[in-house]
C-alpha positions in Angstrom: -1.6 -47.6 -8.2 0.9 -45.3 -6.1 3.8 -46.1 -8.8 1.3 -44.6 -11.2 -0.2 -41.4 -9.3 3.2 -40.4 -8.2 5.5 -39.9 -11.5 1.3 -37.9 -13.0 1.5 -35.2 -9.8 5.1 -34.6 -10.5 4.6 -33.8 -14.2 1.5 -32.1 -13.3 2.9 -29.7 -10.6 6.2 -28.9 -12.6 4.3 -28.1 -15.7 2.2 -25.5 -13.2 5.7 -24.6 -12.1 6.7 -23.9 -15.8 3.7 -22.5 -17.3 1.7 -21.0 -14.5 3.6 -20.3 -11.1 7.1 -19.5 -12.3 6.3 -15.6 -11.6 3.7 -15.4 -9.1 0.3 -14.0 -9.9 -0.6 -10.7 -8.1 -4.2 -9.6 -7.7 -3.2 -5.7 -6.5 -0.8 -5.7 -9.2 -2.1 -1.7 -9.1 -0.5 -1.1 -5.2 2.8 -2.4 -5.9 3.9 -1.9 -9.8 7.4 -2.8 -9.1 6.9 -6.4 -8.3 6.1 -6.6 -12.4 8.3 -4.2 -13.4 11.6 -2.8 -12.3 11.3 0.6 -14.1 8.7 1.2 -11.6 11.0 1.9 -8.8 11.0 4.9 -6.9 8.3 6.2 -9.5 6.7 8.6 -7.5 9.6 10.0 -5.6 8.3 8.2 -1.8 10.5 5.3 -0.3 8.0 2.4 0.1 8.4 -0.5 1.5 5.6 -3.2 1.1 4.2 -6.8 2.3 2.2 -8.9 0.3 1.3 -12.2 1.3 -0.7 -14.6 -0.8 -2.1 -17.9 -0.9 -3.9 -19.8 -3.5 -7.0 -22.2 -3.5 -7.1 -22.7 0.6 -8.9 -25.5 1.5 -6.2 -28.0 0.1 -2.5 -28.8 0.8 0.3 -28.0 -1.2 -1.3 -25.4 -3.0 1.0 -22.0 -4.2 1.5 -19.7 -1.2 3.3 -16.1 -2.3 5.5 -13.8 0.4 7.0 -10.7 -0.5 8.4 -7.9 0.8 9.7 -5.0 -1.7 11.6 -1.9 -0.8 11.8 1.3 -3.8 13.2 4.8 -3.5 14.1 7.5 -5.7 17.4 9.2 -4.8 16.1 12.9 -4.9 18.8 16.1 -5.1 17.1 17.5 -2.0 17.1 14.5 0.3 17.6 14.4 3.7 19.9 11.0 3.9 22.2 12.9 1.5 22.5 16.0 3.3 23.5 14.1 6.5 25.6 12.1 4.7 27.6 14.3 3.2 31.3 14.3 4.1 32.7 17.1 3.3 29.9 20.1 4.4 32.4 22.9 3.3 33.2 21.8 0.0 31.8 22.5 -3.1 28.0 21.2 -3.6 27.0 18.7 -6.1 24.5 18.7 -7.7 22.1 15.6 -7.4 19.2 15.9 -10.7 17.0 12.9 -8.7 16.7 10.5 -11.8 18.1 7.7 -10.6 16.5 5.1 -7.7 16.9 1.8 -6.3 15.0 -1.5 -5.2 15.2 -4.9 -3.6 12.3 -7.1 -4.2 12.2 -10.7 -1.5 10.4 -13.3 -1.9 9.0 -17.0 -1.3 7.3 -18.5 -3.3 5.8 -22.1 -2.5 4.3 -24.6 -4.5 3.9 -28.1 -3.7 6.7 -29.8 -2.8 9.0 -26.7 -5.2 9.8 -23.9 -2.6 11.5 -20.6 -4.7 13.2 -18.6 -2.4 15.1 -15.4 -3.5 16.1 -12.1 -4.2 16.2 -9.0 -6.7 18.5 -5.8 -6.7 17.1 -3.2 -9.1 18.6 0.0 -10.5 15.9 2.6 -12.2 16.5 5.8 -13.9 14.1 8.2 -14.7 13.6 11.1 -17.5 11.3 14.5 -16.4 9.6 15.1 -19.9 7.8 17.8 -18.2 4.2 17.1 -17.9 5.1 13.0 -18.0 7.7 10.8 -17.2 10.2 8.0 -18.9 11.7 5.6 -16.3 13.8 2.5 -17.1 15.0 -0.3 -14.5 17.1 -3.3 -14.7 16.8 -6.3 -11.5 19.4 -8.9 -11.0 17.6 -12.0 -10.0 19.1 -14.9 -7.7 17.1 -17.5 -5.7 17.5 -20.6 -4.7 15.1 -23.5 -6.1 15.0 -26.8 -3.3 12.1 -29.0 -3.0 10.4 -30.4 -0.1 11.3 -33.9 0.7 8.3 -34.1 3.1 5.9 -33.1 0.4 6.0 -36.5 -1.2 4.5 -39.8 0.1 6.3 -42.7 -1.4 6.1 -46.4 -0.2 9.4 -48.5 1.2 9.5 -49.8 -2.0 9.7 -47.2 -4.7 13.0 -44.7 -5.3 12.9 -42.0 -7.5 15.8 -40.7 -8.9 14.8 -37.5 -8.8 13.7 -37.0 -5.3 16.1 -39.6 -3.2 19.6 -39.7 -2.9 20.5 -36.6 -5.1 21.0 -32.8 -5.5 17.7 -31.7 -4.2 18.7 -27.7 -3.6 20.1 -24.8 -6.6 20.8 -21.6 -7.0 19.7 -19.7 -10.1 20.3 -16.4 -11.2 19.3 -14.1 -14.1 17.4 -10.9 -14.8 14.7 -8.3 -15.5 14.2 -5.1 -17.5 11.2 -2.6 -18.1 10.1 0.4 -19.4 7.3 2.8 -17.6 5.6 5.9 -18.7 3.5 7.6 -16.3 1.6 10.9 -17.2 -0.9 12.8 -14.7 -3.8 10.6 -15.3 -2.2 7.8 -16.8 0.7 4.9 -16.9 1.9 2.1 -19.4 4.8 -0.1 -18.4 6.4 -3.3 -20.5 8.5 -5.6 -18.8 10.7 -8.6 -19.6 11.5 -11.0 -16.8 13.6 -14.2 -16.7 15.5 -12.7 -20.0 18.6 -15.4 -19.7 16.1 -18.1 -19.9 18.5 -19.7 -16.7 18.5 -23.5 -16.9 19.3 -26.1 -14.0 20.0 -29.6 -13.7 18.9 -31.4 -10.2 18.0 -34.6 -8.8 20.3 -37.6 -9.1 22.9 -37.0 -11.6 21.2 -34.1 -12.9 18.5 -36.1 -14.4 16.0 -33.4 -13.4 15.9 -30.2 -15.5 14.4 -26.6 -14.8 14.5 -23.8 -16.8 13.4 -20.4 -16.7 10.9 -19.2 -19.3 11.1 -15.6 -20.7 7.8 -13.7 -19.9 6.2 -10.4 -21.2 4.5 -7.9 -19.3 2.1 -4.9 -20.2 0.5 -3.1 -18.2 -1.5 0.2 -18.4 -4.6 2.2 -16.5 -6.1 5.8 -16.6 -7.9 7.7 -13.8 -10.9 9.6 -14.0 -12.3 12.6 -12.2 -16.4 11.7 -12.1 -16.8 14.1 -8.8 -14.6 16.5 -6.4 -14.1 13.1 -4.5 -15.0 10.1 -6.4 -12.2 8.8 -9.2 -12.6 5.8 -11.3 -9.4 3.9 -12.5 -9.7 0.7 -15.3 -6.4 -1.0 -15.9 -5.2 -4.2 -17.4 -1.9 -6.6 -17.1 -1.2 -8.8 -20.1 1.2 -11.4 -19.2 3.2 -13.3 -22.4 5.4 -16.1 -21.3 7.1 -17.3 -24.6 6.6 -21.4 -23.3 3.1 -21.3 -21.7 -0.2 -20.0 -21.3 -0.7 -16.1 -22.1 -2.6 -14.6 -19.0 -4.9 -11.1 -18.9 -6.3 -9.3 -16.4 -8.7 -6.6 -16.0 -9.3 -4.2 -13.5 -11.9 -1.4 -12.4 -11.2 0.5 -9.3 -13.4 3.0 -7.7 -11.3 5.6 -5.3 -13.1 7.8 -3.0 -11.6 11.0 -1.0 -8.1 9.4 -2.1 -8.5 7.5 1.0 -10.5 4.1 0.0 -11.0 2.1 -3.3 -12.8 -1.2 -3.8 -13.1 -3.2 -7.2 -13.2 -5.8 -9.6 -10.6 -7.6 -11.3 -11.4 -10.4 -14.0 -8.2 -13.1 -14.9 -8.4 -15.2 -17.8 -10.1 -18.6 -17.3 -13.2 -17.4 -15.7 -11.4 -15.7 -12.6 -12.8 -13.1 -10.8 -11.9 -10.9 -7.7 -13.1 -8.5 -5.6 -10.2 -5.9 -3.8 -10.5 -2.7 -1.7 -8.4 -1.0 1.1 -8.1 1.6 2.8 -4.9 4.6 3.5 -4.3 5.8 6.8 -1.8 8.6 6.7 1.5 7.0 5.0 0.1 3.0 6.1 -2.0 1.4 3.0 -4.0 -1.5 3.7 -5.6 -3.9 0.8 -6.8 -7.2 0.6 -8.2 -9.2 -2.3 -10.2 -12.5 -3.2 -10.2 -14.6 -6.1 -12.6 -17.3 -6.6 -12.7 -19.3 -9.8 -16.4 -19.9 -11.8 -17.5 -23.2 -12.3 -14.3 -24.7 -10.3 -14.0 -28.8 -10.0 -12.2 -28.1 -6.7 -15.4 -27.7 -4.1 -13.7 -27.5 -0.9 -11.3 -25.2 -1.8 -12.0 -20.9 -0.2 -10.8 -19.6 -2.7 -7.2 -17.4 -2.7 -6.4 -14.5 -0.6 -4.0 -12.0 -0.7 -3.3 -9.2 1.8 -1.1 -6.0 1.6 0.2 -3.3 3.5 2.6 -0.8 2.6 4.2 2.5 4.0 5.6 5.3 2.3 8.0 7.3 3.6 8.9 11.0 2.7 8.3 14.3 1.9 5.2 15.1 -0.8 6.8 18.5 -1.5 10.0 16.7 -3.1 7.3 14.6 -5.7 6.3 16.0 -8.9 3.1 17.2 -8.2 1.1 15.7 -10.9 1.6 12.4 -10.1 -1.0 10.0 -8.9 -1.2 8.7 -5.8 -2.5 4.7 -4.8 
């Protein structure tokens, strides 16, 4: 019975891997834009650095578990890390017209006995249009891909070629682009991620094959004023892997005093969440759950994800009409 289960739960968890967990799913996708798109970097002129920390279906074991930690800044004309380091004070000043910023985006991302650990630089660049804004990015993507010996439970007498005895660890690289508007009381961004397609061979002899799947990302969401201190923001994510299951989400968010939100979010598949959180001077706090309608899994609690970020900087240097979280 074991020589049977065994070869099902590998097929199973890497046609998850390929379909449904290559980019990790993101409930906030709202807090924290750039993890979807790298055009989204250093968007609203603040350095932000930002936690996330996710993990699916608890209750069970080897279920996905997502850490990240992303860093984004613009690099403004007026900043005060250029001013101090600038070498030659009595020279001639340059000028500096703030379009350009930068990112790094870390992550783990475990599933099963597959454990994605890795890394993304990205380079944005941003058009003033006035009352809106153009931005473009571009990430270089490079993680490593190893599984877990110690996730598998295999009997003295079977051998798989794929597990035992081969290359069991590699290191993949390719990359992501995107495009992001952002007006006063609205944003659209498209993505591609994984563009190369990057393919691998593992395992003994390289009988074991992974391969990066392009995906497609939209995004959009509008704000509006009901009250002096009550805003109310829907916004969706369409995800579009080109091998694969196309995913949608929908989100309402209710922000009062610019201080606290709570909503609802809706993933295809009969999904459902409930966020909120809360900002204490430059710290922002949020935490989500996602539960799953008429699930065949009973034990599990659900998935959780928690964030906190900081932003760092002077509100003076940001365009004004600009939305905050």
């Amino acid at each position: 019975m074991k020589k049977r289960i065994i070869p099902i739960l590998l097929l199973l968890l890497f046609a998850l891997k390929t379909n449904a967990q290559q980019f990790p799913t993101y409930t906030q996708f709202t807090m924290n834009k750039f993890v979807l798109n790298p055009a989204a970097t250093g968007v609203d002129g603040f350095t932000t650095v930002g936690v996330i920390a996710r993990e699916d279906w608890v209750g069970f074991r080897g279920t996905p578990r997502t850490h990240a930690l992303t860093i984004d800044s613009r690099i403004l004309g007026d900043s005060y890390i250029l001013k101090k380091l600038s070498v030659r004070k009595n020279g001639p000043k340059k000028t500096r017209s703030g379009n350009t910023s930068w990112g790094a985006y870390f992550f783990s991302d475990l599933n099963g006995p597959i454990d994605k650990t890795g890394v993304s630089g990205t380079y944005g660049y941003h058009i003033d249009l006035g009352e809106s804004q153009l931005s473009f990015g571009m990430s270089l993507l490079f993680f490593q891909l190893k599984i877990e010996d110690d996730e598998f439970i295999l009997s003295d007498e079977e051998s798989d070629d794929l597990i035992l005895g081969g290359k069991q660890s590699v290191w993949i690289t390719d990359a992501n682009f995107g495009v992001f508007y952002t007006a006063k009381n609205y944003y659209a961004g498209y993505s591609t991620v994984q563009i190369f397609n990057s393919s691998v061979q593992f395992g003994d002899k390289g009988k074991g094959e992974y391969k990066l799947n392009r995906q497609h990302n939209i995004m959009g969401g509008y704000r509006f004023s009901i009250s002096n201190t009550l805003d109310l923001e829907p916004s969706a994510l369409l995800k579009l892997p080109e091998e694969g299951i196309n995913q949608f989400d929908l989100n309402l968010k209710c922000i009062y005093a610019g201080k606290y939100w709570a909503g609802l979010n809706y993933r295809t598949k009969s999904t459902f969440s409930i966020f909120g959180g809360i900002n204490y001077d430059k710290y922002y706090f949020g935490y989500s759950f996602d539960y799953k309608l008429g699930s065949r899994l009973p034990g599990t609690y659900g998935s959780h994800e928690f964030l906190v970020s900081v932003r760092f900087g002077d509100t003076a240097r940001r365009y004004k009409w600009l939305n905050s979280y």
